[in-house]
N, C-alpha and C positions, 0 to 999 in steps of 0.2 A: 074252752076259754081259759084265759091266764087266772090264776088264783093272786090273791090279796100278798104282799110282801114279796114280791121277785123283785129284782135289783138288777139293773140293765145297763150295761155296759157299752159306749158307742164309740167305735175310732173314729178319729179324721173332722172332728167337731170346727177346725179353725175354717174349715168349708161352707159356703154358705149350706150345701144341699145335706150335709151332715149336721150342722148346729139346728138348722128348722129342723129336719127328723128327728134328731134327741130331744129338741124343744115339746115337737106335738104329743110324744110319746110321754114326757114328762107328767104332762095334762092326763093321761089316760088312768083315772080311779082303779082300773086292774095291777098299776105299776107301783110299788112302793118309792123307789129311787133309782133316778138316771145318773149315769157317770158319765161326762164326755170326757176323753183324751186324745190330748195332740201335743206337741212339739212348741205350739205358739196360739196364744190365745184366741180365742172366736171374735170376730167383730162385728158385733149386734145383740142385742137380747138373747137370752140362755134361757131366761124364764127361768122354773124350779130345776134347773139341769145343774147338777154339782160338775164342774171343771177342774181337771187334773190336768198340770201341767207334765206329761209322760213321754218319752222316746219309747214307741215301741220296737225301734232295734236293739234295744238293750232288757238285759233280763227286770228290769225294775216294775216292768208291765206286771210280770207276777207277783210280785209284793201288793200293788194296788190291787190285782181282782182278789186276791187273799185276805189282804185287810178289811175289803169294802163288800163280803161275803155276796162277790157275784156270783149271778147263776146262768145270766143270759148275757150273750155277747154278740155283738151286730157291729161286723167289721166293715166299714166304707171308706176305710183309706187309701184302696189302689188308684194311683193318681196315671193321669194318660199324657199329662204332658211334661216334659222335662224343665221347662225353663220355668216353672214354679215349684222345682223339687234343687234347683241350683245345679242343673243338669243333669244329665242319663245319670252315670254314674250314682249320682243322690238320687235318683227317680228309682232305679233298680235296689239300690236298698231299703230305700223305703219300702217300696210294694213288695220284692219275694226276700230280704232278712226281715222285714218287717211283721212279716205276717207267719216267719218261718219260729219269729220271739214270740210273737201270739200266742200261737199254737203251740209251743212247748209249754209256756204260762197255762192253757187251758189247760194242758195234759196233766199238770199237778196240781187240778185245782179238783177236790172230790165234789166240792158242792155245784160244779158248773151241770146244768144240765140239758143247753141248748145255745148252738152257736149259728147265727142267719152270717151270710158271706155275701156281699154283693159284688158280681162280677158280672162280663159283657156279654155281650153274643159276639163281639171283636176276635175271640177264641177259635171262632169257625174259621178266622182269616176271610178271604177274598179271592177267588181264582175262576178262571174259564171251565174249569172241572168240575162247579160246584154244584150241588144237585139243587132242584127247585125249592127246596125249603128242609133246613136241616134240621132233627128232632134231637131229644137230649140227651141221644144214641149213639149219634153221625160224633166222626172227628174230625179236622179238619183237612180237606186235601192236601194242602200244602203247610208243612209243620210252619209255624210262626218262628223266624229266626233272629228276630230284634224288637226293638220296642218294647213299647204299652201291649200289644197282643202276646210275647213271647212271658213278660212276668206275669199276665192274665192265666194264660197256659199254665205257669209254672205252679201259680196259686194254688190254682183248683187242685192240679196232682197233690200240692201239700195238703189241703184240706181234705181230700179224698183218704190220704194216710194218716190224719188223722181222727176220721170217722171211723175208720177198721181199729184203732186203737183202743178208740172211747164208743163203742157201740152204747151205753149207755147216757151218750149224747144224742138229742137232733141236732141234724146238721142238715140246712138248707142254704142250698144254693142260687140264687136270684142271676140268670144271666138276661142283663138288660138290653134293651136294644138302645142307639144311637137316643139320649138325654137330653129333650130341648124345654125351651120355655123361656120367657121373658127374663129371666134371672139368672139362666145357665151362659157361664163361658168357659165355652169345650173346644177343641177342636173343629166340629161341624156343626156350634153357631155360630164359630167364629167366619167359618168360612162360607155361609149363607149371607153375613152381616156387612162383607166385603163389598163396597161401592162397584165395581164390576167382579165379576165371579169366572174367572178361567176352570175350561174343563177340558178333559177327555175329548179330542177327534174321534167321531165313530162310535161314542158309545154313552148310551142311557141309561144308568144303573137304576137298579128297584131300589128303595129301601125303607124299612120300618120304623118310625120314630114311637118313643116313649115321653110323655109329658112327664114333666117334672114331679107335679101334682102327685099322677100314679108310681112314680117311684116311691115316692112317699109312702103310699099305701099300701102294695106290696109290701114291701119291708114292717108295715107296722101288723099287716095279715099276717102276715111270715112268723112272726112274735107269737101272735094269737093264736094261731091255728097248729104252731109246733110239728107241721109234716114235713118227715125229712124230704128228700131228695135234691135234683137238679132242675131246674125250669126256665126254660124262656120265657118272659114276659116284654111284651111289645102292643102298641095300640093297632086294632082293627085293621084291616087295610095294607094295601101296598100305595106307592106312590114312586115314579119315576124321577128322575133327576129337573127334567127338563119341566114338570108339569110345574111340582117344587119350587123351581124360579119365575115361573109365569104367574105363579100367585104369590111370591114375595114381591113380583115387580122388580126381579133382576138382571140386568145385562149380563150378556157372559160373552164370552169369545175362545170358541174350542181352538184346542191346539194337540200336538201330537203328546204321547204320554213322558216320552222324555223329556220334553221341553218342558211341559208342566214340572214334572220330577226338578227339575234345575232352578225351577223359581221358589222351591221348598228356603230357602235361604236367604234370599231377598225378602220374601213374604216375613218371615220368622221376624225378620233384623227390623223392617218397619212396621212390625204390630200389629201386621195385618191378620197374618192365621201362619197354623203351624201345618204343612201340610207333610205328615209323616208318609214313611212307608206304606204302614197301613190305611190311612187315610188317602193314600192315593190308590191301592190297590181299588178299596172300597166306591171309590168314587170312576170307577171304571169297571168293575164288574159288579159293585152291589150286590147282597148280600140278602136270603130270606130265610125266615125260622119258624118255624109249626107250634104255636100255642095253645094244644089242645092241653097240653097235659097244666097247662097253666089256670083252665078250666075246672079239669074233670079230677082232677090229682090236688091241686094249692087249692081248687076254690075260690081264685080271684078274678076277675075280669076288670079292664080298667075304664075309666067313665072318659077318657080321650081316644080318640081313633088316631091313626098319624097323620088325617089331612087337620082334624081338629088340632091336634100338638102343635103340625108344621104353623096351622092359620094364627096360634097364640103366639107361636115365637115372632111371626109378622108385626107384632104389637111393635114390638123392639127394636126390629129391622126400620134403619130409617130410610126414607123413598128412596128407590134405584132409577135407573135411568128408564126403565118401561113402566114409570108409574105414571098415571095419567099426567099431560100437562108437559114430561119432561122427554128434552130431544132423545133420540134414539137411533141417530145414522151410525153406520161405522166406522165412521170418521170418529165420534163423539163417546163412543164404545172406546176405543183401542187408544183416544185421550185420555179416561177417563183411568184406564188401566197404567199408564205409563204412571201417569200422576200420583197412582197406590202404591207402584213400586220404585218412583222414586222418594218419597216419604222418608226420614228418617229415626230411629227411634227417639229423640231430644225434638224433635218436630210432631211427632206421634204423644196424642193427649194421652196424660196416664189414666190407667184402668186399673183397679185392685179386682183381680180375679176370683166372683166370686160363683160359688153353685158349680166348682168346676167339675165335669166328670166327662166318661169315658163315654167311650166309651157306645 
């Protein structure tokens, strides 16, 4: 168990799913003092979480955990999408100089003595190669060569170096699977949440979802329990692509993979969903990871399965065209689609993106 006066440090606060984590953790009588930092202020209650307005790609991160005698540091900054980072560009510095300033700051900090790192199972990438469920052993078939999966990659190797640094650190690593929940807007709630859902001709990917909730708790375990390593954590179960939109009550209309690939841009432009590289790889061969050692090794188990995750993020989803009641020829389908991607962003209601995560 955590002892009385640790001092906890959290990136990426101005997120929804980072400011409620610093927030519950704040609440925990084990914790003396929460620090959130980010770039641009949180919007919503902080509760007892002290806010530091901080860039962590500049060395000034290390002034704050030095001033504010941290000892524990619980990074949830690595963002997955670009157009709330003001493009790639700014996405990729945020996430690997970002976390590459971290980590220098940790490394001169003597009183640090445990850094939790939340990162994906998006690292495994996506491919026809991929074995039935990959363990925290497995690399990935095909190296990640862009995106949100390639700074995910990049991350870990930095974290990795510096664990062999700071052996007198824990260092855990949380690789999450795919982050849903009434409150998340990620890449794949976005694309769940799409009035018809274009997919993959030919193929039904598996895949694992993580409720919100247990991300939450994970990472506040992680704190607790202080055991290093790497781990997959993901809810119970598998679930197919296809089942997935039968209980959202979604229309979809498959198409071939490039064609899809080619609507990544239109989608983007009218607000629909951002459908990355890896987002698309994944939504065509899906993706499984072995959570034993999530078990037997962390000690957590999570209280959502991913049909339970998937059924909560349904909350949000408003009715699709297969919800009771509503037409569903494919006439009515392939309207309903034209009508999403002629949308335009000045036409498209705004959204402030919150809960965003990877991943």
């Amino acid at each position: 168990m955590i002892g009385t006066g640790r001092v906890v440090l959290v990136t990426g606060v101005s997120r929804d799913l980072g400011r409620r984590f610093a927030r519950a953790l704040a609440g925990d009588p084990d914790v003396s003092r929460v620090i959130g930092v980010d770039v641009v202020p949180p919007h919503g209650d902080m509760g007892a979480v002290s806010f530091i307005r901080a860039d962590i790609t500049s060395p000034v991160i290390a002034k704050v955990i030095a001033k504010e005698d941290v000892d524990t540091v619980v990074h949830m900054s690595v963002i997955a999408t670009p157009n709330n980072a003001g493009g790639r560009t700014s996405m990729k510095e945020l996430n690997v100089i970002g976390t590459m300033q971290l980590l220098a700051a940790c490394q001169k900090a003597p009183g640090l003595r445990q850094l939790v790192v939340k990162s994906t199972t998006t690292v495994y990438g996506a491919s026809s190669r991929d074995p039935a469920m990959f363990t925290e052993t497995m690399d990935p078939k095909r190296l990640p060569r862009s995106g949100y999966a390639k700074d995910a990659f990049e991350v870990e190797a930095y974290v990795r170096g510096f664990a062999r640094r700071r052996p007198d650190v824990d260092v855990t690593v949380i690789r999450a699977a795919n982050v849903v929940g009434p409150a998340v807007h990620s890449p794949i709630t976005e694309y769940f949440r799409m009035p018809v859902i274009p997919r993959v001709l030919g193929f039904d990917p598996r895949m694992q979802l993580l409720h919100e909730r247990d991300l939450h708790g994970v990472l506040r375990h992680a704190v607790h329990a202080r055991v290093p390593g790497t781990y997959n954590v993901a809810g119970d179960g598998v679930i197919v692509l296809s089942q997935a939109l039968r209980r959202l009550g979604r229309a979809s209309v498959p198409m071939p993979g490039p064609v899809l690939g080619s609507l990544g841009g239109p989608l983007r432009r009218a607000g629909l969903a951002d459908l990355s590289p890896e987002l698309l790889a994944f939504l065509t061969y899906g993706r499984g990871v072995d959570t034993t050692r999530m078990r037997s090794e962390l000690g957590f188990t999570p209280t959502h399965s991913t049909a339970e995750a998937l059924a909560d993020l349904g909350t949000s989803v408003p009715p699709g065209l297969l919800a009771p009641g509503r037409a569903t020829s494919p006439d009515t389908v392939l309207a309903g689609l034209s009508r999403s991607l002629s949308r335009t962003p000045s036409g498209t209601p705004s959204r402030t993106p919150v809960g965003e995560t990877h991943g």
